[in-house]
C-alpha positions as CSV (number, residue, x, y, z in Angstrom):
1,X,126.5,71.3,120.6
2,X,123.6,70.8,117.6
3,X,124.0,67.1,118.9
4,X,124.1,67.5,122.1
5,X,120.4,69.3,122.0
6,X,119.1,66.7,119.6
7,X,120.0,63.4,121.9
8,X,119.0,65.5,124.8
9,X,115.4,66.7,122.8
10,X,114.7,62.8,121.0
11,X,115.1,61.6,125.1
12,X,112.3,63.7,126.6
13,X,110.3,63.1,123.5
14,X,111.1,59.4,124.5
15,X,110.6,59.6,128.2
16,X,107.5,62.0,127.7
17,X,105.7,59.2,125.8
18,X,105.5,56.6,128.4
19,X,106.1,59.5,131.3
20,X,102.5,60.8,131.9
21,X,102.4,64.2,133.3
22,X,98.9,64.7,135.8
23,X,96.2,66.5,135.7
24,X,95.6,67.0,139.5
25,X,97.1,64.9,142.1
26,X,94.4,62.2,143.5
27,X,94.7,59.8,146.0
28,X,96.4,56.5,145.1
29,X,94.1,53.2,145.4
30,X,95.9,49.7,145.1
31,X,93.9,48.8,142.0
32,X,95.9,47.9,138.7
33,X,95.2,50.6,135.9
34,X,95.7,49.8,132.4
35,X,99.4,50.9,131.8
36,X,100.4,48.0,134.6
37,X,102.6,45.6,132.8
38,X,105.5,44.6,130.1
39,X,104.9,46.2,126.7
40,X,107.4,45.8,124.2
41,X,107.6,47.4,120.9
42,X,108.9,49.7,118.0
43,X,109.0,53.5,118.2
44,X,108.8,55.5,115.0
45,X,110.3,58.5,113.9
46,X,109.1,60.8,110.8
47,X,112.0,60.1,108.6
48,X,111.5,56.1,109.0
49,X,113.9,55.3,111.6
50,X,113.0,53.0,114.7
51,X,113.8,51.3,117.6
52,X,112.9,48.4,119.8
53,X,111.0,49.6,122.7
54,X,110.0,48.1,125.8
55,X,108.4,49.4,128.9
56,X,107.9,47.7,132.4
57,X,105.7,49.7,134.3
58,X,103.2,50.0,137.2
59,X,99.8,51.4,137.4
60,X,98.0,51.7,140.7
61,X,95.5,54.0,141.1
62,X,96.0,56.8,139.2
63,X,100.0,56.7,139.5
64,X,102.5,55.0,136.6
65,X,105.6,53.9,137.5
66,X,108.5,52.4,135.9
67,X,111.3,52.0,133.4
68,X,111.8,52.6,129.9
69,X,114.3,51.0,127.2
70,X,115.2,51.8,123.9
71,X,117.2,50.3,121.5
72,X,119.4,51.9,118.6
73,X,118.1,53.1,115.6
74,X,116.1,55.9,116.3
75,X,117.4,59.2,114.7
76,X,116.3,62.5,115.1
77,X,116.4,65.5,112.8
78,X,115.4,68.9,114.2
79,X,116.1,71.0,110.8
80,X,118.7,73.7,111.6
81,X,118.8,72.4,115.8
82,X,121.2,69.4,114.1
83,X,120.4,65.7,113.7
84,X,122.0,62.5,115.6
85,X,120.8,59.1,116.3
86,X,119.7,58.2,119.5
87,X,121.6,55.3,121.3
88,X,120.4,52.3,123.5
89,X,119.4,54.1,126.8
90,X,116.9,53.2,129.5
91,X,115.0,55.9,131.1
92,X,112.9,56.1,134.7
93,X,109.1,57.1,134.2
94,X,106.8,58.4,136.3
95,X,103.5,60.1,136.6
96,X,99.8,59.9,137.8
97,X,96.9,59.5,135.3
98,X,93.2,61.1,136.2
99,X,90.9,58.6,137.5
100,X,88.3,59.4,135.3
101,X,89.4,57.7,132.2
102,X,92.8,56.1,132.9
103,X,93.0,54.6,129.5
104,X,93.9,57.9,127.5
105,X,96.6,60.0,128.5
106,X,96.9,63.5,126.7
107,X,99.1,65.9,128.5
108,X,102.0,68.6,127.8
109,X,105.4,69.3,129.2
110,X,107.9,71.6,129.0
111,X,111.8,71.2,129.3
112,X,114.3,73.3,129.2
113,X,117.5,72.1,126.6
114,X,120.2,74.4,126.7
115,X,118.1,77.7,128.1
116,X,115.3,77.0,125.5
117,X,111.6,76.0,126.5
118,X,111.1,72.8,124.4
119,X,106.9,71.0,124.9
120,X,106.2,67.5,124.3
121,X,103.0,66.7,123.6
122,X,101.9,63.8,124.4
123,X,98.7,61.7,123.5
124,X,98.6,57.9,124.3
125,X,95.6,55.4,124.7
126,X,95.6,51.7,126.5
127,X,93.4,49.2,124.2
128,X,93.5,45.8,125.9
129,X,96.5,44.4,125.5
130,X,98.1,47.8,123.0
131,X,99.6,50.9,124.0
132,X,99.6,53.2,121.4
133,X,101.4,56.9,121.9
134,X,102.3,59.5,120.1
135,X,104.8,62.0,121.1
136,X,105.3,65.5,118.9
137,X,108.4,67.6,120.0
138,X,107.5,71.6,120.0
139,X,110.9,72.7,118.5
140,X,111.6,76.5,118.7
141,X,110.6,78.2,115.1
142,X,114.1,78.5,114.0
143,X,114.9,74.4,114.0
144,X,112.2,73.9,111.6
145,X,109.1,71.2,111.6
146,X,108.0,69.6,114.8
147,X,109.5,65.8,114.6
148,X,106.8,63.5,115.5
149,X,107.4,60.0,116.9
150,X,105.0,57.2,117.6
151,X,104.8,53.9,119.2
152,X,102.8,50.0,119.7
153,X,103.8,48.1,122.2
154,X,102.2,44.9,122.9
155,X,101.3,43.4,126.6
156,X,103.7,40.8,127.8
């Protein structure tokens, strides 16, 4: 079960880092925003371990679309909530930026793993051709430190 929750927690942490969560819905316009593109990368986690990372993903207007891979390597350890390591998965994104700055993206969500109310916060910023994110995972008091992961992924 402890594994369970932590493959289940490290995958929204993933899928929350290049899944952007709106601020209020706006109308869609058929220009390209700055997440549109192939970016492929490395994701971090705090205890060194990282994977491969590629996104293909669409931007127009203010709504991001697309998919996510990850390769194997990435382990998570959420103190007494267990540890695992994450296999290779792919992930469907999805999401709407605002319209006023669609290069930063700073937004929480909440999921529920197992009956428990588990945020992601997420903070992640365009820069010409780099994506840089960071995700943090809100564990519940009793798992123990909030597992941090970050990411660069480079335009194709």
């Amino acid at each position: 079960m402890k594994r369970f929750l932590v493959i289940v927690l490290v995958l929204i942490a993933i899928a929350a880092t290049m899944s952007v969560a709106a601020a209020a819905p706006e109308t869609a316009v058929s220009k390209e925003g700055p997440y549109d593109g192939v970016f492929h990368g490395t994701v971090y986690g705090p205890d060194g371990s990282k994977a491969a990372m590629s996104l293909d993903l669409t931007h127009q207007g203010n709504v991001v679309e697309g998919v996510v891979f990850l390769g194997e390597g990435l382990h998570i350890d959420a103190g007494m909530c267990g540890a695992g390591t994450i296999p290779a998965s792919s992930l469907q994104a999805s999401g709407e930026t605002s319209t006023a700055n669609p290069k930063v993206l700073s937004t929480t969500s909440t999921f529920d793993v197992s009956g428990v109310p588990v945020k992601v916060n997420l903070d992640s910023e365009v820069q010409g051709n780099t994506l840089k994110a960071k995700a943090t995972i809100d564990l519940p008091w009793l798992c123990g430190s909030d597992p941090v992961y970050t990411g660069t992924l480079q335009r194709a």
